[in-house]
C-alpha positions as a Python dict, from the first residue, in 0.01 Angstrom:
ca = {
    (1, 'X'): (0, 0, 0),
    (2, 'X'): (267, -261, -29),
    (3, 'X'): (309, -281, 383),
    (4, 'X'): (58, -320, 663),
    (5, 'X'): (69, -49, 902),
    (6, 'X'): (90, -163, 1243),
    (7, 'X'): (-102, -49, 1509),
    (8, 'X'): (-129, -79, 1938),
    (9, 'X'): (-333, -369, 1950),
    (10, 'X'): (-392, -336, 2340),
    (11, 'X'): (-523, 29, 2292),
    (12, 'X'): (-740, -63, 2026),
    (13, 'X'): (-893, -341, 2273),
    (14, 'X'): (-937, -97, 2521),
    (15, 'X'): (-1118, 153, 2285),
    (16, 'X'): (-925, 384, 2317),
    (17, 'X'): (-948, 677, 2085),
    (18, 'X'): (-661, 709, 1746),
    (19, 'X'): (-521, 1056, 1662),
    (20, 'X'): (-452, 1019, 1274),
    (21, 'X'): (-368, 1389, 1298),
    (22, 'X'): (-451, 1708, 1380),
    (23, 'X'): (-774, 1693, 1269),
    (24, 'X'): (-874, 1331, 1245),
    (25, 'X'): (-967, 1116, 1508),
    (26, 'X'): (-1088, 747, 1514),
    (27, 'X'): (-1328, 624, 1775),
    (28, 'X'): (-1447, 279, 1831),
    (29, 'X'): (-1819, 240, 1837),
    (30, 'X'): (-1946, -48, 2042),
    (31, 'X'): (-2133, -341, 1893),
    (32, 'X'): (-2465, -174, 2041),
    (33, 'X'): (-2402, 176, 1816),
    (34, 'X'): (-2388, -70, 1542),
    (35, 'X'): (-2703, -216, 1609),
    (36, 'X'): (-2856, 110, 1661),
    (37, 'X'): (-2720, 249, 1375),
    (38, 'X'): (-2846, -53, 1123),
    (39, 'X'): (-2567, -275, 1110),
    (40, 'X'): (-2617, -371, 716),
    (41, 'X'): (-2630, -2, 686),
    (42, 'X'): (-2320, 69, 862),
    (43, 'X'): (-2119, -250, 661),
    (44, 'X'): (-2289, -182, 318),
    (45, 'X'): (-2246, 220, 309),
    (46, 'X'): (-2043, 369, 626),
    (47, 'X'): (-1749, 127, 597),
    (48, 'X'): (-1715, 16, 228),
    (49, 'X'): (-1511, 334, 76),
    (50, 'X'): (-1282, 254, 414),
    (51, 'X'): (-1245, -124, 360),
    (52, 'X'): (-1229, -188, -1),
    (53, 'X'): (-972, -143, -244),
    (54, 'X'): (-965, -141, -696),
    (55, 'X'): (-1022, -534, -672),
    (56, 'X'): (-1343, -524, -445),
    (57, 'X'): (-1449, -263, -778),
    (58, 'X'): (-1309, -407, -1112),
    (59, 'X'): (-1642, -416, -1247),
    (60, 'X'): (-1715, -69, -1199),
    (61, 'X'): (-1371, 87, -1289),
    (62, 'X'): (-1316, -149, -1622),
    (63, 'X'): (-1653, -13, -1729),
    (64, 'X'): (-1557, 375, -1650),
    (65, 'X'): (-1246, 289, -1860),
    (66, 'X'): (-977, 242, -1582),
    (67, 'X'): (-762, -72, -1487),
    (68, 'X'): (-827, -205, -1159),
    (69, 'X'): (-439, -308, -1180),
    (70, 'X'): (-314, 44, -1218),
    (71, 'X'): (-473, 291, -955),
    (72, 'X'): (-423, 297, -613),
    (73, 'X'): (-646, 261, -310),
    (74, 'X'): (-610, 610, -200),
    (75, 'X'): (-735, 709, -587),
    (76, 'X'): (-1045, 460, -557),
    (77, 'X'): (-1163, 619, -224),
    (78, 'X'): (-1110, 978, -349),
    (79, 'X'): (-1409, 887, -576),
    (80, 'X'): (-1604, 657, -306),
    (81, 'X'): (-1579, 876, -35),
    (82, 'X'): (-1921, 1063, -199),
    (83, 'X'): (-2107, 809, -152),
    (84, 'X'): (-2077, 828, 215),
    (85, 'X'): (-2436, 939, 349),
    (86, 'X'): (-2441, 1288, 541),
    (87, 'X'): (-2311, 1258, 922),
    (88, 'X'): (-2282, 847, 907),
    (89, 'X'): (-1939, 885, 967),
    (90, 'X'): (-2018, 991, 1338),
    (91, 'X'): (-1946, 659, 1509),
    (92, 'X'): (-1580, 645, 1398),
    (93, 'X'): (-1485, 964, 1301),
    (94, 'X'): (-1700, 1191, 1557),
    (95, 'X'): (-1743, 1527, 1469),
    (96, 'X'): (-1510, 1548, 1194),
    (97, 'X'): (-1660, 1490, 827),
    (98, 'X'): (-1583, 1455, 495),
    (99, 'X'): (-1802, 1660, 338),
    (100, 'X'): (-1690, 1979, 183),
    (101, 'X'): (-1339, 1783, 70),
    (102, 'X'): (-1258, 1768, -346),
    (103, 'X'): (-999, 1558, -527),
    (104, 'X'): (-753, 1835, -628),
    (105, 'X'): (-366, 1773, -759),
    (106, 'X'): (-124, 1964, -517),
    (107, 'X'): (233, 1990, -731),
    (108, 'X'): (573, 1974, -502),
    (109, 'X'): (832, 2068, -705),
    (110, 'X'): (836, 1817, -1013),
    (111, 'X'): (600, 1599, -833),
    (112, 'X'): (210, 1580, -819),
    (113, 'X'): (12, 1416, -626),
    (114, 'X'): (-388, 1340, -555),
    (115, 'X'): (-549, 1552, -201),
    (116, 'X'): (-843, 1582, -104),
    (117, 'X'): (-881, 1951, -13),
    (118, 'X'): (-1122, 2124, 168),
    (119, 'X'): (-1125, 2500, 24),
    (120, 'X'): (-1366, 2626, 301),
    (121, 'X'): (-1092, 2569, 587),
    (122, 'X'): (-794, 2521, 374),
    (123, 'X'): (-777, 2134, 473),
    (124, 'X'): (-578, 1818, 345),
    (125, 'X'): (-613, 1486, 315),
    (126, 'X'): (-274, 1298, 206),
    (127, 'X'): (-202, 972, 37),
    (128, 'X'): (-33, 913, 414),
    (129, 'X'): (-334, 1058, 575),
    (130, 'X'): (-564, 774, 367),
    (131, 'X'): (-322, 483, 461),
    (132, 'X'): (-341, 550, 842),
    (133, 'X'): (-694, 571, 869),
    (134, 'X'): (-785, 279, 610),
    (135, 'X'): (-565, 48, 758),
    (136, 'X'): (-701, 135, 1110),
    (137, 'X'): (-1033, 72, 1009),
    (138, 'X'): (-941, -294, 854),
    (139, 'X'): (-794, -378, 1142),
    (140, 'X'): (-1043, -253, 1418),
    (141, 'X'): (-1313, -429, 1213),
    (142, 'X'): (-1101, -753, 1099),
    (143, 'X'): (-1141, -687, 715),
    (144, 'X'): (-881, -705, 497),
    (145, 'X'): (-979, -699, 136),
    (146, 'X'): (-815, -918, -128),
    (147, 'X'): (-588, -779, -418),
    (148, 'X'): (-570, -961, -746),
    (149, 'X'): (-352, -798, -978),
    (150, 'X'): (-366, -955, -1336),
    (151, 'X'): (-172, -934, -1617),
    (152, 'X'): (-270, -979, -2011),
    (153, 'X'): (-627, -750, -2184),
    (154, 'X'): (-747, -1094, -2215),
    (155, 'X'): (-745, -1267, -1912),
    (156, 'X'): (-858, -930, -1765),
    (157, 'X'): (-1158, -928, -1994),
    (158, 'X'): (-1204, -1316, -1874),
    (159, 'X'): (-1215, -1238, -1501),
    (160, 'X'): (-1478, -934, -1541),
    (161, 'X'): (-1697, -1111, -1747),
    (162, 'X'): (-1685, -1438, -1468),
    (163, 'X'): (-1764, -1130, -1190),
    (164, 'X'): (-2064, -959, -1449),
    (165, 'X'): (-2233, -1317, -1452),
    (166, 'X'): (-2154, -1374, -1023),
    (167, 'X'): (-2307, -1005, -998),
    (168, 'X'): (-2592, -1123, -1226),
    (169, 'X'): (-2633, -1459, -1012),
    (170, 'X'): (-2669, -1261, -684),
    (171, 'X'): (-2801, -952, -773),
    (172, 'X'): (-3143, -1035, -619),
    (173, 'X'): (-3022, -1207, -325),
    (174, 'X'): (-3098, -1051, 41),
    (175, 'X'): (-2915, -882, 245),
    (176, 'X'): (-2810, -1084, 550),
    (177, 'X'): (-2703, -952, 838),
    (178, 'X'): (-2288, -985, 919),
    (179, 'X'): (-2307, -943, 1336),
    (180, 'X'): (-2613, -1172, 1403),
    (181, 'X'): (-2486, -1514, 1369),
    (182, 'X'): (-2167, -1370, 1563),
    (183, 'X'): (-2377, -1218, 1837),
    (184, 'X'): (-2575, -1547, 1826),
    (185, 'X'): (-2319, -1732, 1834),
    (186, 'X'): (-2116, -1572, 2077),
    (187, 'X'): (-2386, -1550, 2346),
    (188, 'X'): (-2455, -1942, 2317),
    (189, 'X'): (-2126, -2007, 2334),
    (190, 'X'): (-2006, -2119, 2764),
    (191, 'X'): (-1658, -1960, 2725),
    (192, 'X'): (-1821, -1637, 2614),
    (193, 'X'): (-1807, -1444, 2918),
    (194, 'X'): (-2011, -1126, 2851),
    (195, 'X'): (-2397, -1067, 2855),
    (196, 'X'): (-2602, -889, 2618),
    (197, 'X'): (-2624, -599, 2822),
    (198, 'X'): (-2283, -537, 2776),
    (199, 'X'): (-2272, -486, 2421),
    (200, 'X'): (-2343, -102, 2508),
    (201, 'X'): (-1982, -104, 2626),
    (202, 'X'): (-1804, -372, 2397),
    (203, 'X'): (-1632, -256, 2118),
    (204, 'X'): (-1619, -409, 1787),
    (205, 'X'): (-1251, -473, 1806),
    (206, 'X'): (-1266, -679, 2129),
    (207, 'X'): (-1603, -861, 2006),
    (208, 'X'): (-1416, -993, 1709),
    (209, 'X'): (-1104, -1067, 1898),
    (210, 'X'): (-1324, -1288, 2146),
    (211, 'X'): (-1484, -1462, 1787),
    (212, 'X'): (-1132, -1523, 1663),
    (213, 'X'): (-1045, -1626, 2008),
    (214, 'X'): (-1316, -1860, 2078),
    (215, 'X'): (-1240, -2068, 1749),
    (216, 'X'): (-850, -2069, 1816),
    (217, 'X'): (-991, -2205, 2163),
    (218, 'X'): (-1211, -2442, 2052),
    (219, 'X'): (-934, -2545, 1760),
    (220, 'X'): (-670, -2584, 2013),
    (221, 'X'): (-866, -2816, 2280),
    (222, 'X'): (-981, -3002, 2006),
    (223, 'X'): (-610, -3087, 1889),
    (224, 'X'): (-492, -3150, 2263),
    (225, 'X'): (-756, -3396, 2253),
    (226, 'X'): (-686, -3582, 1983),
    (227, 'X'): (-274, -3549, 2037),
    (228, 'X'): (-369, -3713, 2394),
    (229, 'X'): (-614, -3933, 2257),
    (230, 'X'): (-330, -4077, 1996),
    (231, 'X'): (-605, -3982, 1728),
    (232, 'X'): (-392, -3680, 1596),
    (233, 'X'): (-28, -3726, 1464),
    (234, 'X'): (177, -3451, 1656),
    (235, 'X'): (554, -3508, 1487),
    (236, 'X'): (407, -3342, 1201),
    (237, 'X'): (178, -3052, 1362),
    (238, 'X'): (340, -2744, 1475),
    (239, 'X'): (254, -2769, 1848),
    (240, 'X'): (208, -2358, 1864),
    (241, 'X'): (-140, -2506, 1715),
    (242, 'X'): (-263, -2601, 2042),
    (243, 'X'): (-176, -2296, 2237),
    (244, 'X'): (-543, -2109, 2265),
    (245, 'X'): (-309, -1847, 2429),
    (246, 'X'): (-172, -1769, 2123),
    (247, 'X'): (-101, -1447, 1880),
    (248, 'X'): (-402, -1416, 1644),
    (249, 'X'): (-234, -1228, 1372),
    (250, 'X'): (-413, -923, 1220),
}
């Protein structure tokens, strides 16, 4: 997908729930349903066929034979999307599942395309459907996977082998959580203004807004300080730099 999709950021922060269509609908678990769930669970097997793209998996497609360079997102999940464990989809997507759904190639006119089709109810799920829900997902969780697109069999052949010998490097390495040093953090932190009680109710999207938010705050005094202090040279800062108040782009 060349363009981000853009989405009701003020909804999102109020958890409220995202009709994709008909039949999908995204809800926003709270930072406790993580926890309950198994958070490296949920990050390592619920979200990855959601939040990745061909780059995240060059290893694994160059060694099946396919070019990370020349398939698409939607193509890469219509293969991931089986490794989603039965019903652990429940916490975004409620009672709707993806089980029972097959790759098929639906012809319009001249034109096919990849669905994923569920024959049982006579179900689809679009290219369009994929890039709504994906991109929702990114951006109610804050990841955004990198692409790398490279040209030339060589320097392809150069970059797996440098990510076969990282893989190698790490491959023992444990799993550390992704929330605890935030919640940690977070609840340590004086400008933090909820308790851990209220994690039942806090959803992920507004947690990692008030991460984001407490470093752009912490940033931004930091700056005034200095600018006051004669320690920081403001002619050449953009001054939008000490607003905490700020846009955080997503």
């Amino acid at each position: 997908m060349s363009e981000k999709l853009k989405f009701d950021m003020t909804q999102m922060y109020d958890r409220q729930p995202f009709k994709v269509n008909d039949d999908i609908t995204i809800y926003q678990p709270s930072v406790r349903d993580i926890i309950r769930f198994g958070e490296i669970k949920f990050y390592n097997q619920v979200l990855i066929p959601f939040v990745t793209n061909p780059t995240s998996h060059r290893v694994m497609l160059w060694d099946k034979g396919i070019d990370w360079n020349k398939i698409s997102d939607f193509e890469l999940f219509t293969s991931l999307y089986k490794t989603l464990p039965p019903g652990s989809t429940q916490l975004i997507f409620g009672n709707f599942t993806f089980e029972g759904y097959e790759p098929y190639v639906s012809k319009l006119g001249d034109k096919e395309s990849i669905v994923l089709w569920n024959q049982s109810t006579d179900k689809l799920i679009t290219e369009d459907d994929y890039n709504i829900f994906s991109q929702y997902i990114r951006t109610l969780f804050n990841i955004f996977p990198k692409r790398e697109r490279i040209i030339g069999k060589d320097i392809k052949e150069d970059v797996i082998k440098e990510d076969r010998i990282a893989q190698k490097l790490h491959e023992n390495d444990e799993e550390k959580p992704f929330l605890l040093p935030l919640i940690s953090a977070c609840m340590n932190h004086p400008g933090f203004k909820y308790k851990y009680e209220d994690l039942d109710s806090l959803g992920i999207f507004c947690f990692m807004d008030s991460v984001e938010r407490l470093q752009v705050y912490e940033s931004s005094i930091a700056l005034l300080h200095g600018a006051y202090g004669g320690f920081v040279d403001t002619s050449k800062m953009d001054r939008t730099e000490m607003n905490f108040m700020r846009s955080i782009d997503k």
